[in-house]
N, C-alpha and C positions, 0 to 999 in steps of 0.2 A: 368254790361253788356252794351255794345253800342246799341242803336238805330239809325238807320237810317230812313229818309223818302226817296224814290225814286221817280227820277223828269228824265223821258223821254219825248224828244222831237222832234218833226220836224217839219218841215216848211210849210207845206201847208198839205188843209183837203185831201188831191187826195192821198196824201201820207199816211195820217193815216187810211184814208179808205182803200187804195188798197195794202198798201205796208207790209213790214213783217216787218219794221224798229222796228217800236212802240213792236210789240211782241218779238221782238230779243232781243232790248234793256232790255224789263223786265226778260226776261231769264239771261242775263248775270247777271246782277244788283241781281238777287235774288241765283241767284248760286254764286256768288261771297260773298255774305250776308252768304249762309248758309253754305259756307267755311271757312269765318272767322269770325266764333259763332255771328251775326251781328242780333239783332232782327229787322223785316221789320214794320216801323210805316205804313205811309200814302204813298201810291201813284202815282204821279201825272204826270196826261198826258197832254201834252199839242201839240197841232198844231199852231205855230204863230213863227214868223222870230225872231230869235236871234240876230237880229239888237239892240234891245232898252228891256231892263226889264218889259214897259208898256203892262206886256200880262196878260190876265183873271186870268189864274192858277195862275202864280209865284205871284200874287198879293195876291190872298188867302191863296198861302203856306206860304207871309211872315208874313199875320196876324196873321195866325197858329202858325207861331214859335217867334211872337213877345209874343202870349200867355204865362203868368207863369206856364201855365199848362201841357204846352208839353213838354217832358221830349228827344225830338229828339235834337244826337249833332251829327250827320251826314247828309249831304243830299249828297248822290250819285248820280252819274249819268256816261254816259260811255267816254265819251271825252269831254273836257273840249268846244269845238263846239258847243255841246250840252247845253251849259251853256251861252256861248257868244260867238257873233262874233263883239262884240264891247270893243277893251282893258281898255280905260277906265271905263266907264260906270262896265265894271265886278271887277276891283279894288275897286271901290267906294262899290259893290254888295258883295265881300266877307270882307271888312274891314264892312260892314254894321252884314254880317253873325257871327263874329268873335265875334261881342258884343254880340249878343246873343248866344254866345258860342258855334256856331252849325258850324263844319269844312266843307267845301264846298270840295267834292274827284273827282275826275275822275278814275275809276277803271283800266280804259287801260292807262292813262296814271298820274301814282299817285306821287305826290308830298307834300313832307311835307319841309312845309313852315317855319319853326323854321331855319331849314338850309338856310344862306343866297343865295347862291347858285341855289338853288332851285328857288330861283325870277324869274331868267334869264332863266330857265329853261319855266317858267307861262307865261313867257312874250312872250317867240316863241309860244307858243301854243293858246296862246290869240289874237296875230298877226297877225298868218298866214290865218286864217280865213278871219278874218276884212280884208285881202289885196284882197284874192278870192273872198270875197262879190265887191270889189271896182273894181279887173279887170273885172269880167263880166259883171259889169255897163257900164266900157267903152269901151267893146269889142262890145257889143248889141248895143251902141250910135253910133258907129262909123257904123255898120254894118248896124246900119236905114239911117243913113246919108248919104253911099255908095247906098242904094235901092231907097233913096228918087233924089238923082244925074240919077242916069241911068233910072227915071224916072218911076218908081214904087211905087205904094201908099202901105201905109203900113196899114193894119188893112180893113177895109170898103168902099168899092167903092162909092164915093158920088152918090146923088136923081142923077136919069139918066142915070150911067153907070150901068154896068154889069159885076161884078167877073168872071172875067175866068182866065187862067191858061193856059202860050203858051204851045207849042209842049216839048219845052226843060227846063217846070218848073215854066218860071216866071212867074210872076201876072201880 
């Protein structure tokens, strides 16, 4: 019988306090589990940007499964987003998963990796992220850029002035 560990995530604490991401997620993942005969190991929640692997949890889940002891060879999760939004860095993370024998799945969107085909497939869905992380970097840069030109300060009114907000919005 498979074991799975479930590893839901987002991106900031506003979300996992306020939001229903975190709860949604473990619904799917466990209806999904208990549809296909799946035993549920460990857990794990985490709030921290799927930019870089250097996050609290996924550090302790990889001690956990570097253990001789944990007998988990799945770690689920619902989109591969949810996993990384950095391509390399998550190849390096699943050929890392591989040696310890533990399949890394995306239940919405699932690929078995034995099929070469299926690469090309991990690789849009690993992409596409990383690119959305990158446009809204420079969407938000250019858009300080444009506020800081038309002569708007962006953030905190220096010692002296006074925050206000014209008629028609601006600062």
């Amino acid at each position: 019988m498979k074991k799975a560990d479930l590893y839901i995530r987002v991106s900031t604490d506003e979300q996992a306090d306020k939001g229903y991401s975190q709860r949604d997620q473990e619904e799917r993942l466990r209806r999904y589990c208990e549809n296909n005969s799946i035993v549920v190991g460990q857990v794990i929640y985490e709030d921290y940007s799927a930019k870089t692997f250097n996050r609290p949890e996924w550090i302790k889940l990889l001690d956990t499964l570097k253990k001789k002891s944990s007998r988990t060879n799945l770690l689920l999760f619902t989109k591969w987003d949810r996993f990384s939004r950095n391509a390399g860095d998550a190849y390096q993370m699943i050929n890392m998963l591989k040696k310890l024998h533990v399949d890394p799945q995306a239940i919405e969107q699932p690929l078995d990796l034995s099929i070469p085909e299926n690469k090309m497939m991990l690789a849009i869905y690993l992409a596409a992220p990383e690119v959305e992380n990158d446009r809204r970097a420079l969407n938000t840069y250019y858009g300080m850029r444009r506020a800081r030109k038309e002569g708007r300060l962006m953030g905190r009114a220096p010692y002296g002035y006074v925050n206000k907000i014209t008629e028609n919005g601006k600062k």
